[in-house]
C-alpha positions as CSV (number, residue, x, y, z in Angstrom):
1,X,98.0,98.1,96.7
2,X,100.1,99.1,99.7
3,X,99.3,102.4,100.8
4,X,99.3,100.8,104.5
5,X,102.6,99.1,104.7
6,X,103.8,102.5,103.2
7,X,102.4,104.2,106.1
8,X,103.8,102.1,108.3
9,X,107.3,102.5,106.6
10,X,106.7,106.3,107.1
11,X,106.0,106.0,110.4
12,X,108.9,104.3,111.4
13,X,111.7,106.1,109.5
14,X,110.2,109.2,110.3
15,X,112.6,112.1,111.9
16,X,112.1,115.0,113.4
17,X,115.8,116.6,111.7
18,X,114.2,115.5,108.3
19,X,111.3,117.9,108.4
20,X,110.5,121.4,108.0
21,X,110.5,124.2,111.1
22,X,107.0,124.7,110.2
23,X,106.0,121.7,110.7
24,X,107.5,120.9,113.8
25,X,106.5,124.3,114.9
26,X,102.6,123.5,114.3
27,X,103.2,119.9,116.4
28,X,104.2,121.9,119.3
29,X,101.2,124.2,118.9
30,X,98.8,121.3,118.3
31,X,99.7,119.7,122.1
32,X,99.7,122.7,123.3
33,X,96.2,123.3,122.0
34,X,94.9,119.8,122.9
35,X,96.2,120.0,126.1
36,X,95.2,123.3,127.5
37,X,91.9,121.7,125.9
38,X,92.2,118.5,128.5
39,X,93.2,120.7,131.5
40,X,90.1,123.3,131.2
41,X,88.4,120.1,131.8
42,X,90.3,118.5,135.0
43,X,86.6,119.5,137.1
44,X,84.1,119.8,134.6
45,X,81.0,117.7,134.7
46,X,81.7,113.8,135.5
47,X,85.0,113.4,135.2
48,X,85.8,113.8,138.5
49,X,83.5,111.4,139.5
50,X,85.0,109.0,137.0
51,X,88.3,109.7,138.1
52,X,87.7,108.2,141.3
53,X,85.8,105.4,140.4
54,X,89.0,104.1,138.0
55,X,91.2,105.0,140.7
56,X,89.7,102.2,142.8
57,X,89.7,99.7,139.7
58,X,92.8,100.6,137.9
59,X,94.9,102.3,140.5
60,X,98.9,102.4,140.9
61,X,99.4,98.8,141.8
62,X,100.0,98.4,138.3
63,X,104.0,97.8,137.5
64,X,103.5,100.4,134.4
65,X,101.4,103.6,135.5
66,X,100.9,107.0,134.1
67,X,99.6,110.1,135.0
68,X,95.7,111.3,135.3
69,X,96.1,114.8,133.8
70,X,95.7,117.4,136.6
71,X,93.9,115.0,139.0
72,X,97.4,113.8,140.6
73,X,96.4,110.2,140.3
74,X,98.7,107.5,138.7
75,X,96.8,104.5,136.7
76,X,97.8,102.2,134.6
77,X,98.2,103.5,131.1
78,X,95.0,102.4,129.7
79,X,93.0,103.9,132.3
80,X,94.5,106.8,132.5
81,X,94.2,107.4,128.5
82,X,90.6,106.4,128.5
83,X,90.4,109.2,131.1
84,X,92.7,111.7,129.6
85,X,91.1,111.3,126.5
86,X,87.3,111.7,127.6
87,X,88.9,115.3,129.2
88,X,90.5,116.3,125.9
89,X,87.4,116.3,124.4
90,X,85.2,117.6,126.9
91,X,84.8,121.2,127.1
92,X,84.9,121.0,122.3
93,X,87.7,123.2,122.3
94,X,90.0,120.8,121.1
95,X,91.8,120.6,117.3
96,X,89.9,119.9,113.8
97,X,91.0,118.5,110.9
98,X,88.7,119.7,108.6
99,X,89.5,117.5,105.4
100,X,88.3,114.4,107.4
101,X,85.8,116.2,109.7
102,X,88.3,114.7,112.8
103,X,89.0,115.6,116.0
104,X,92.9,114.6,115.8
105,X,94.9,116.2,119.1
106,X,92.3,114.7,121.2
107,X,93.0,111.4,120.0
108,X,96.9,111.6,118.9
109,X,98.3,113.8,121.8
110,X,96.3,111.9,124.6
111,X,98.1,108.6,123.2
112,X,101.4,109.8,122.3
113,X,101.5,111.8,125.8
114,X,100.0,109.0,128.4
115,X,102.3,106.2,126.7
116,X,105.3,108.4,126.5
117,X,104.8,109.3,130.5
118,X,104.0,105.5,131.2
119,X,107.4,104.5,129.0
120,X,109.8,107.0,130.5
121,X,110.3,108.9,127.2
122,X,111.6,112.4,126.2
123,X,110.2,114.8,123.9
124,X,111.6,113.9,120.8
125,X,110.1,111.0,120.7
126,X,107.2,112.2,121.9
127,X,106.7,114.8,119.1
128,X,107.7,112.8,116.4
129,X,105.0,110.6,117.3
130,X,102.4,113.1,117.5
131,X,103.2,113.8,114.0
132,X,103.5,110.2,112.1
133,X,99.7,110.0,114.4
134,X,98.5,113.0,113.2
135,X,100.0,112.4,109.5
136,X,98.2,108.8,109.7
137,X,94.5,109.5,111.0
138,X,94.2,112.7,108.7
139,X,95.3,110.4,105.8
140,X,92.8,107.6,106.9
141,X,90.1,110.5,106.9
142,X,91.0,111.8,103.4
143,X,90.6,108.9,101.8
144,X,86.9,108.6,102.6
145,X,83.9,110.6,101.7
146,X,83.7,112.1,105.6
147,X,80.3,113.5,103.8
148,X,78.4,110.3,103.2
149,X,80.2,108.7,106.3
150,X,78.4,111.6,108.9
151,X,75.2,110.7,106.9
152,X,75.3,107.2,107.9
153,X,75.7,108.5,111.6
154,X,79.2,107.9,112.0
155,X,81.7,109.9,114.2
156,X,84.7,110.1,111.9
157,X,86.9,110.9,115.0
158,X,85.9,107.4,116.5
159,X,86.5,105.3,112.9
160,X,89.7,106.9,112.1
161,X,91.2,107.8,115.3
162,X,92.1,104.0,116.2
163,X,94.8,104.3,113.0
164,X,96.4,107.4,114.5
165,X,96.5,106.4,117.4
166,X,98.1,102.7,116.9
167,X,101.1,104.9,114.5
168,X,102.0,106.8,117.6
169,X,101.7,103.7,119.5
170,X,103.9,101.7,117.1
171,X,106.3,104.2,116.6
172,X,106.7,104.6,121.0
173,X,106.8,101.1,121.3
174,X,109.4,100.6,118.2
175,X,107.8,98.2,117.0
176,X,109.0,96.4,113.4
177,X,107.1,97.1,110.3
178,X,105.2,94.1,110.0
179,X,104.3,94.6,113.6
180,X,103.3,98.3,112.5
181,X,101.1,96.9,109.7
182,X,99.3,94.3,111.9
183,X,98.8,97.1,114.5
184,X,97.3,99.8,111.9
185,X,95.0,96.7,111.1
186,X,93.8,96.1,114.5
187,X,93.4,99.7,114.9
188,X,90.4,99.7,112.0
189,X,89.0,96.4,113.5
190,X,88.4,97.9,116.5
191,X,86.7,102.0,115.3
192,X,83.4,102.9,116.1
193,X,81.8,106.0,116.9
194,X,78.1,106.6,116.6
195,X,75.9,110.4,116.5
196,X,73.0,109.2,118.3
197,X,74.4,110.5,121.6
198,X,72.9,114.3,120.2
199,X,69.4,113.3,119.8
200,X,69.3,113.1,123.6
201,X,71.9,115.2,125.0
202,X,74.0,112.3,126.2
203,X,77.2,113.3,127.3
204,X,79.3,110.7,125.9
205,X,80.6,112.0,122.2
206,X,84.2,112.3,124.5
207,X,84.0,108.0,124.8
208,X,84.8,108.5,120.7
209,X,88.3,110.1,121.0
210,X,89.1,108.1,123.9
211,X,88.1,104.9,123.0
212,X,89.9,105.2,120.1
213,X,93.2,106.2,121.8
214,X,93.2,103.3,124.4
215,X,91.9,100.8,120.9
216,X,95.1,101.8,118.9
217,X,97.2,101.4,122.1
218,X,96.0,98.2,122.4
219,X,96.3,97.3,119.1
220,X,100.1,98.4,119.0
221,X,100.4,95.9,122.4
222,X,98.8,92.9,120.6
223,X,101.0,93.3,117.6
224,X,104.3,93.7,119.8
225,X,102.9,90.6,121.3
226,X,102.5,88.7,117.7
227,X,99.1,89.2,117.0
228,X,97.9,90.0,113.6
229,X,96.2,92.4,111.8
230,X,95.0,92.9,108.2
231,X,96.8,94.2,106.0
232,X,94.2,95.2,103.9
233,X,91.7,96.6,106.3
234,X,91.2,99.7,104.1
235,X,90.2,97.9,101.1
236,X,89.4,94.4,101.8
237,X,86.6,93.0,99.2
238,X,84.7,91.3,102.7
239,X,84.6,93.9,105.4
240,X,87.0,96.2,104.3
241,X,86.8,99.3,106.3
242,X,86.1,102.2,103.9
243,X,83.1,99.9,102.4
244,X,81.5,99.8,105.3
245,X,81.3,103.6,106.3
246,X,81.6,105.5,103.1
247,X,80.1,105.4,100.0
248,X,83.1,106.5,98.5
249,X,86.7,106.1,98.8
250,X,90.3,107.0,97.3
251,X,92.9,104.6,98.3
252,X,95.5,107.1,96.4
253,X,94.9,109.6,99.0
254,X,96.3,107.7,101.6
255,X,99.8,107.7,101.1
256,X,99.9,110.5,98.3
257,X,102.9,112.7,98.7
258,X,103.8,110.9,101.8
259,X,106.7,112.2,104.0
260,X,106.5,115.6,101.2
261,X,103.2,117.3,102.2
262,X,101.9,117.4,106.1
263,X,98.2,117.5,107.3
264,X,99.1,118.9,110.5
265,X,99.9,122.0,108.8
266,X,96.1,121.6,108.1
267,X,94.9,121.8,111.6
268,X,91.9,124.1,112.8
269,X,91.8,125.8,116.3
270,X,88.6,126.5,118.0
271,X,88.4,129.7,119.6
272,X,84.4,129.3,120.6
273,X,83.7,125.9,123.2
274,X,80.8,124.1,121.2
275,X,80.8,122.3,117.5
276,X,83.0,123.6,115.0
277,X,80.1,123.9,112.6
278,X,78.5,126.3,114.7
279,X,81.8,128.6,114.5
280,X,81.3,130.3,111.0
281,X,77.5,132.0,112.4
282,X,79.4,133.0,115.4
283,X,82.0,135.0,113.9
284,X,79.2,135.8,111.2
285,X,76.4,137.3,114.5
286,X,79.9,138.8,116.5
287,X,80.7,140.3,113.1
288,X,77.2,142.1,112.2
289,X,76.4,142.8,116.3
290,X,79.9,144.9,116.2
291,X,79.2,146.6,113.0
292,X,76.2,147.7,113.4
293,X,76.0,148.1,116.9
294,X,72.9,146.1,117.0
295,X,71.4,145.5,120.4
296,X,69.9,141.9,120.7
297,X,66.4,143.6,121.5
298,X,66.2,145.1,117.9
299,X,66.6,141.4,116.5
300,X,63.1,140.3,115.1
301,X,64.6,137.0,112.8
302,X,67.9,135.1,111.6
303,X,68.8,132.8,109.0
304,X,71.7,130.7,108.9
305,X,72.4,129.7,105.5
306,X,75.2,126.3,105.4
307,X,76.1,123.3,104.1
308,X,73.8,120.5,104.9
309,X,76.0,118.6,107.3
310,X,75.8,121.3,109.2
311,X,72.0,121.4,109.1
312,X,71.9,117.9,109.6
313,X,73.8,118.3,112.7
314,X,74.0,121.3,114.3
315,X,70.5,122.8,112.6
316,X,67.8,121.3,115.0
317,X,64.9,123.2,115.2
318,X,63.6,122.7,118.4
319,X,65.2,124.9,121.0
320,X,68.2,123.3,123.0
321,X,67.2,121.1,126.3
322,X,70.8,120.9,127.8
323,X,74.1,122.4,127.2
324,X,74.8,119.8,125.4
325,X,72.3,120.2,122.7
326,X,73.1,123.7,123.2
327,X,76.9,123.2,122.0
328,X,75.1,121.7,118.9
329,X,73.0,124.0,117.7
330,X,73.3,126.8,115.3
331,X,70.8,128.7,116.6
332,X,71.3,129.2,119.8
333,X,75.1,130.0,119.6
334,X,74.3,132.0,117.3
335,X,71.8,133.9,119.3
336,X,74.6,133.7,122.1
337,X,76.2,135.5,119.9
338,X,74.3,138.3,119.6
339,X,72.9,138.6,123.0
340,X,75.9,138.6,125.0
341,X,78.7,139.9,122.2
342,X,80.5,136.6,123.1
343,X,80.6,132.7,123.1
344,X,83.0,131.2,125.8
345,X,81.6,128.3,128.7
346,X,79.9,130.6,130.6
347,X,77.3,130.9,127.6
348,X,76.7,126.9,128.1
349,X,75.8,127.4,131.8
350,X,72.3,126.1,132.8
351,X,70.7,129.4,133.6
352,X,71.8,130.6,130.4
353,X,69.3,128.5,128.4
354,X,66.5,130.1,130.2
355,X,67.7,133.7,129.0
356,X,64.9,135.2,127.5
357,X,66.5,137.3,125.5
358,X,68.8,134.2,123.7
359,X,66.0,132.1,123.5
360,X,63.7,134.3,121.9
361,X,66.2,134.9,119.0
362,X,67.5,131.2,118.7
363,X,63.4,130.4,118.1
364,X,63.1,133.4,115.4
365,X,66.1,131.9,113.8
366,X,66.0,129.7,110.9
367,X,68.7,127.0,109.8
368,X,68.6,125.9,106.0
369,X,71.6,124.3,103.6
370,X,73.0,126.6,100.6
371,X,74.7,124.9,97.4
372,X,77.3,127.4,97.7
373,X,78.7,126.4,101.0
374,X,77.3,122.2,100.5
375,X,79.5,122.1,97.5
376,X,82.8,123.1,99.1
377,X,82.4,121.0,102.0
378,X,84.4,119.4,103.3
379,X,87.6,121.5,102.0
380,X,86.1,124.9,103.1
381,X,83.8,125.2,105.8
382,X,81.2,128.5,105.9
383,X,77.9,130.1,106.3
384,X,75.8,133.2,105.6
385,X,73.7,135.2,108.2
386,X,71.2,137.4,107.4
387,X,69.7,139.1,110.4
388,X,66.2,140.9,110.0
389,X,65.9,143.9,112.9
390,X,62.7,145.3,113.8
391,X,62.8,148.2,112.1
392,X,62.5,146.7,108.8
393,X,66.6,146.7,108.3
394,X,68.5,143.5,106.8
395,X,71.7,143.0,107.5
396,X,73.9,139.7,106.1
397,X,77.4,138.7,107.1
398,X,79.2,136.2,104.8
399,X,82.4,134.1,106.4
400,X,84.6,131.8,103.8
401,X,86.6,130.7,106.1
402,X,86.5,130.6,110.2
403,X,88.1,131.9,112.6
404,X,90.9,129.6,113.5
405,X,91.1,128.1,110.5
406,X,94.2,127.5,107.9
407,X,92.9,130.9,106.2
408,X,92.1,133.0,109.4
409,X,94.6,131.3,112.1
410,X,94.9,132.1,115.6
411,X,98.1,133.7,116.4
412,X,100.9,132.4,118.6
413,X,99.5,135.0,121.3
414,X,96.0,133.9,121.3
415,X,97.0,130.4,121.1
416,X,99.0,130.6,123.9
417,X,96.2,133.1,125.7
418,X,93.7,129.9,125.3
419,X,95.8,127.5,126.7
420,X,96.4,129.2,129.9
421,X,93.2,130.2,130.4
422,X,92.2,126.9,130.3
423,X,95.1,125.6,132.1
424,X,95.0,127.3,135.6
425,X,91.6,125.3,135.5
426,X,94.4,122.9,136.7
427,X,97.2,124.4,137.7
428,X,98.5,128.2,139.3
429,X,99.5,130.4,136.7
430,X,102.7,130.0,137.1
431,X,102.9,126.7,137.1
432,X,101.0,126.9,133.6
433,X,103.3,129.7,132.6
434,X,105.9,127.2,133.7
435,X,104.3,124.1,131.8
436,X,103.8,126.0,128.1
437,X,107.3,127.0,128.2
438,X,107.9,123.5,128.2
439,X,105.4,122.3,126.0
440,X,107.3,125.1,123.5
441,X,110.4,123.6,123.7
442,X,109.3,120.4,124.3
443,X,111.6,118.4,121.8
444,X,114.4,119.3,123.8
445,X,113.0,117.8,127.3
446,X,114.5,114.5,128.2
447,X,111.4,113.6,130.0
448,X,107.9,115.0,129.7
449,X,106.7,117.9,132.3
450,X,104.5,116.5,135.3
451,X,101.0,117.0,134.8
452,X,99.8,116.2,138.8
């Protein structure tokens, strides 16, 4: 069994020449995605707040610095990751892989971008580690039942990120293929992410992205430095990593087709700022509210029929205390949905929860699992919504497959609509006009665009 040293061989021999437009095409449309996602976040919540307070511990007297997306701070490179990566996951807007239920851009363009800035290097580099990350922590994911995993309360994003992000470490650093292996087996020695965070409304389901960026930088660093790693972290008979969050796993799926067939072609975007499996009753409520020009006041009842991950954690009953929760829950996005014919951040404001009208229909809506959509979880994610209006009329929406999705993609337009939108959050339009230009080309760029 060596489905990790042939990862590791992949990631170092991998070229950018060698691989199909499309899929460089989709890398350049992935950073763009997470980092309009990290830059929509530059002032939201606490991370100012925490911006300053690693300034004073981990600020530029450091030999090796590296930028503080949009803050115009210098740190050194683990500080600014850990911070980079908290905003790329901030405001939920960022990339899904929806084979292993990850977060990937928040995890592999955060790395590959802070340690490229730190090291001086250009864009080709850059991207081609994006995609040997991406390529690694989706194959990581895939090999595990991500179903039984979220059931034990794991955050996949936190377990497998550490793996994607120590490839596009490893391949930045150039480090040797042992050195690779040893890295990759840090990286699992080091994941965690937990779900308890939602049963409170804690804010900190971004530390699971981030963490995971600055672990599989600091697993690449120990390995350059000689430290070892297993080998056989994936399948080791005494703490082997896929025994200890899944109950079941497929080593073969790691390195199946390796090099031939690319999971960032398999790369959700989320158009809607909140839990990706709330998405499918949004389009479902924006679907029926257009169609039948129902107005939110002739709503007497919903139901939400999904796959039981989704109930288990985005089907609460109880009606959302914060906007956290709020980003969580079926039921009141969906109700978002129908009350205000939209769901963007100004729907997670504070005084929207006490909108009577979106609170009324998020209590009369009910959130139960279907064996349709449970059985083709994880490979196709969807819901039905059957809305009962108070003069005796039901109406029921069916969606297969999201918007954003692999079936239903966003196009280059809106993709590049969302990211300055979010962008000049950060920067003047034109200098966010300026920066996706850049982003678009960015393979070409001997050095990576500022981002003070």
């Amino acid at each position: 069994m060596n489905e990790l040293r042939n990862l590791a061989r992949f990631i170092l021999s991998f070229r950018l020449e060698n691989v199909p437009e499309a899929v460089v095409n989709a890398a350049r449309y992935c950073v763009l995605d997470s980092m309009g996602a990290a830059l929509g976040a530059v002032h939201y919540g606490e991370i100012p707040g925490e911006c300053e307070r690693f300034k004073k511990w981990f600020g530029t007297s450091a030999p090796v610095t590296a930028s503080v997306w949009g803050h115009g701070e210098k740190m050194t490179p683990t500080a600014a990751l850990l911070l980079n990566g908290i905003m790329a996951h901030a405001l939920e807007l960022d990339d899904v892989h929806t084979g292993s239920k990850s977060h990937v851009g928040a995890v592999i363009v955060t790395t590959a971008w802070t340690l490229a800035d730190a090291l001086g290097i250009g864009g080709k580099e850059f991207l081609e580690a994006v995609i040997v990350g991406y390529e690694t922590m989706a194959r990581i994911g895939l090999g595990m039942d991500v179903v039984s995993n979220r059931k034990r309360g794991w955050h996949t994003t936190g377990l497998i990120g550490t793996f994607g992000a120590a490839a596009a470490a490893a391949r930045l650093l150039k480090l040797s293929e042992d050195q690779t292996v040893s890295a990759l087996g840090m990286g699992g020695s080091q994941s965690a992410g937990l779900w308890a965070f939602l049963a409170e409304g804690a804010t900190c389901k971004k530390l699971s992205p981030a963490r995971a960026a600055v672990n599989g930088l600091t697993s690449a660093l120990l390995a350059q430095g000689g430290m070892t790693g297993p080998e056989h972290i994936l399948d080791a008979e005494d703490g082997g990593f896929y025994a200890a969050v899944t109950d079941r796993f497929d080593m073969s799926k790691v390195d199946a087709e390796l090099g031939m067939r690319y999971e960032i072609l398999n790369i959700d975007k989320k158009p809607y700022p909140c839990c990706r499996s709330t998405h499918h009753a949004i389009d479902a409520a924006l679907m029926l509210r257009e169609k039948y020009r129902i107005a939110p006041e002739q709503i007497a009842s919903a139901l939400v029929e999904t796959y039981d991950v989704g109930v288990l954690q985005c089907g609460f009953a109880h009606y959302p205390s914060s906007y956290v929760e709020a980003k969580f829950s079926i039921a009141y996005t969906c109700a978002a949905a129908f009350a205000r014919g939209r769901v963007t951040q100004a729907e997670f404001r504070s005084e929207l929860l006490e909108d009577p009208q979106i609170k009324r229909i998020a209590e009369n809506t009910k959130v139960i699992p279907d064996k349709l959509f449970t059985e083709r979880y994880p490979k196709r994610w969807g819901s039905r919504v059957t809305v009962t209006l108070k003069d005796g009329r039901v109406l029921t929406q069916q969606i297969d497959d999201m918007s954003g999705s692999k079936a239903a993609p966003m196009s280059p337009e809106q993709e590049q609509g969302k990211f300055i939108g979010l962008s000049v959050e950060s920067f003047s339009l034109g200098k966010a006009q300026k920066l996706m230009a850049e982003i678009l080309k960015i393979e070409t760029l001997e050095k990576l665009p500022s981002l003070s």
